[in-house]
Backbone as CSV, one residue per row, in Angstrom:
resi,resn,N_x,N_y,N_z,CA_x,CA_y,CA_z,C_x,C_y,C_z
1,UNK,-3.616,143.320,34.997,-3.970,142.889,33.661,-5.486,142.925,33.491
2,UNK,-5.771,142.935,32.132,-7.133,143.713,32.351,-7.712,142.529,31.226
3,UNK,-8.651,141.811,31.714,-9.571,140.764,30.340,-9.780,141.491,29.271
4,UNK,-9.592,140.496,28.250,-9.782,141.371,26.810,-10.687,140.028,26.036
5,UNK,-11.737,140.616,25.440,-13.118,139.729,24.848,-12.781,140.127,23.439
6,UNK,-13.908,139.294,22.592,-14.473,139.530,21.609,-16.151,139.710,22.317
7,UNK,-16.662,141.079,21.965,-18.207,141.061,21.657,-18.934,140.841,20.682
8,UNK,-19.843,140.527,20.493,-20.889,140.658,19.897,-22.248,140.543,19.823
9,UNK,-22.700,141.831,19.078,-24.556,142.222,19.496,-24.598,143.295,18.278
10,UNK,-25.911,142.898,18.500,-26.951,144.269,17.390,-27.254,145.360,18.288
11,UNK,-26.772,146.407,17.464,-26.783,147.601,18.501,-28.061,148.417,17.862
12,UNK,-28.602,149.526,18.453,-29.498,150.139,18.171,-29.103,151.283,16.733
13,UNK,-27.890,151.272,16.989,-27.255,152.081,16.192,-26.339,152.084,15.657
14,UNK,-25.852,152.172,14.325,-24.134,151.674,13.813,-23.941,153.537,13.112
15,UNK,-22.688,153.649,13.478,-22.032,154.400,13.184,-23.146,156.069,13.033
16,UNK,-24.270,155.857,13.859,-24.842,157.296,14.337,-26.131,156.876,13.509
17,UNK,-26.466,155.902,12.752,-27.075,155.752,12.211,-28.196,154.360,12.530
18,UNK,-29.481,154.674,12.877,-30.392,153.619,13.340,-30.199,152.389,12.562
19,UNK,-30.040,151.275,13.020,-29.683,149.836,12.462,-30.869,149.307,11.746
20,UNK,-31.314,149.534,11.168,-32.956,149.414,10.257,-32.363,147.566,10.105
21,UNK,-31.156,146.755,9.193,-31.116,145.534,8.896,-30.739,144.787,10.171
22,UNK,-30.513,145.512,11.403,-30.377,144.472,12.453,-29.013,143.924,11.702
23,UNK,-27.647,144.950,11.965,-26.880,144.405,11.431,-26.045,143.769,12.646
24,UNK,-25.905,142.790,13.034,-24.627,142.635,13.927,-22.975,143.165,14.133
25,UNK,-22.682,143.660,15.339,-21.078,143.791,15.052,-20.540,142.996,15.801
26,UNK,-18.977,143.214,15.776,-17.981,142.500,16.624,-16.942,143.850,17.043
27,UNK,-16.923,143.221,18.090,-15.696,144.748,19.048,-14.787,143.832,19.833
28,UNK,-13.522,143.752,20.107,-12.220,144.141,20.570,-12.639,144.776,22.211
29,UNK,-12.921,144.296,23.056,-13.182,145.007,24.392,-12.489,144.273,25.588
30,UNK,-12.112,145.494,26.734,-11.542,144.513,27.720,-12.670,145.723,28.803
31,UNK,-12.331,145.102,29.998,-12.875,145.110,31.266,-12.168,145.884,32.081
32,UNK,-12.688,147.026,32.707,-11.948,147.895,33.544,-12.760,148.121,34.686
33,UNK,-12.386,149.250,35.490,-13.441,149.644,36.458,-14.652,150.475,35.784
34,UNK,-14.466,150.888,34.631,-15.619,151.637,34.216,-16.854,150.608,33.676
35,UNK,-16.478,149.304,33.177,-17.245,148.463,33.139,-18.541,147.626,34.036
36,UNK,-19.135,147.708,33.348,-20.831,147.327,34.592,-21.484,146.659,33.373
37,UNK,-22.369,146.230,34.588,-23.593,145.285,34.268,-25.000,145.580,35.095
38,UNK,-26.306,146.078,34.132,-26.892,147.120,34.747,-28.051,146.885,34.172
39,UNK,-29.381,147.047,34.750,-30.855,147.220,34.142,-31.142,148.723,33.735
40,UNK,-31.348,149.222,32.571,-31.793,150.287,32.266,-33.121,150.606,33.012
41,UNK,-33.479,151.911,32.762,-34.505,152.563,33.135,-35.924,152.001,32.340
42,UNK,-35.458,151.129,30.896,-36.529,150.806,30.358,-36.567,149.139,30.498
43,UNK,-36.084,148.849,31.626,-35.927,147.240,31.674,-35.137,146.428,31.282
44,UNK,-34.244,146.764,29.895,-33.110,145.962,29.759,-31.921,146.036,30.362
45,UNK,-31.503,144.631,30.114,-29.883,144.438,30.405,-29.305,144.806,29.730
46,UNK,-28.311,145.718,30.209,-26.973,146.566,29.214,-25.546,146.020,30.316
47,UNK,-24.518,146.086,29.519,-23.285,145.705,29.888,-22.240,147.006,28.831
48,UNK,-21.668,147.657,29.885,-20.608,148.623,29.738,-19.741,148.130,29.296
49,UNK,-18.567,148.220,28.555,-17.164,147.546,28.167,-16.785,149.226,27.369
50,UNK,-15.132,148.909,27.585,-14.116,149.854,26.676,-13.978,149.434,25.856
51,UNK,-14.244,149.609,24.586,-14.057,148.890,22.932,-12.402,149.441,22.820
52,UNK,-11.619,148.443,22.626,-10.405,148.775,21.823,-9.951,149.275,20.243
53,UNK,-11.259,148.721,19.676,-11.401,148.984,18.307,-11.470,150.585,17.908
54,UNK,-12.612,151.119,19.024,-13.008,152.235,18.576,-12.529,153.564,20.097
55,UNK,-11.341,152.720,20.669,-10.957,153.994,21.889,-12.150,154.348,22.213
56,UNK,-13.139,153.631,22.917,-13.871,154.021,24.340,-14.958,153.420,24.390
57,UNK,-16.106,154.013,25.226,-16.976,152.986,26.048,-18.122,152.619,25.320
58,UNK,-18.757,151.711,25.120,-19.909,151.144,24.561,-20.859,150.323,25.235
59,UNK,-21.873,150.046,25.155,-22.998,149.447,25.800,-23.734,148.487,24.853
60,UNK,-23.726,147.213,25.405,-24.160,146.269,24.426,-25.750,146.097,25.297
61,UNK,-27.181,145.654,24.651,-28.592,146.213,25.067,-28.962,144.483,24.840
62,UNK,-29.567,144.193,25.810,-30.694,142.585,26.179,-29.695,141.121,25.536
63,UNK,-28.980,141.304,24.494,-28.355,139.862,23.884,-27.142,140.010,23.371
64,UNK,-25.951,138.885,23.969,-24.818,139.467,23.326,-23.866,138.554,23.499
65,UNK,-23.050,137.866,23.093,-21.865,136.420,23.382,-20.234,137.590,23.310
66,UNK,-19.816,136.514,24.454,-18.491,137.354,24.925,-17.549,136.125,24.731
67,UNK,-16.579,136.032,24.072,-15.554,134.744,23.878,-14.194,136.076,24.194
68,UNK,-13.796,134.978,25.358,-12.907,135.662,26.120,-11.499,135.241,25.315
69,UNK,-10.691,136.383,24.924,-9.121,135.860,24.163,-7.741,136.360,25.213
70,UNK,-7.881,136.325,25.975,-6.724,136.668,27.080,-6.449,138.072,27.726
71,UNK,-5.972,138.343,28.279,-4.974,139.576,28.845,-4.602,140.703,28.322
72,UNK,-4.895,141.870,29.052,-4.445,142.882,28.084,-2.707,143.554,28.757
């Protein structure tokens, strides 16, 4: 069984498009082996997750709250 979250963070980018209002989202994600927790090359903390919302992998960048909703 695989943890399944709610995320949320301001991403650099929404839908291909640079986030100019600092918009926040929310994603549907659970935890697999492809999932990590990692310092970029430019110093931040990024965290890997599989978004369920959007079928596949995403990277949330320095700030982000995870409220865990059960089991997948």
């Amino acid at each position: 069984m695989k943890p399944k979250f709610n995320i949320v963070y301001t991403p650099d980018n929404i839908d291909g498009k640079i986030n100019t209002e600092n918009k926040s989202i929310v994603r549907v994600g659970v935890l697999d082996d492809k999932s990590r927790l990692f310092t970029t090359t430019k110093g931040e903390i990024a965290f890997t997750y599989f978004d369920v919302d959007r079928n596949g992998y995403r990277t949330a960048k320095n700030k982000w709250t995870i409220n865990y909703i059960g089991a997948q």
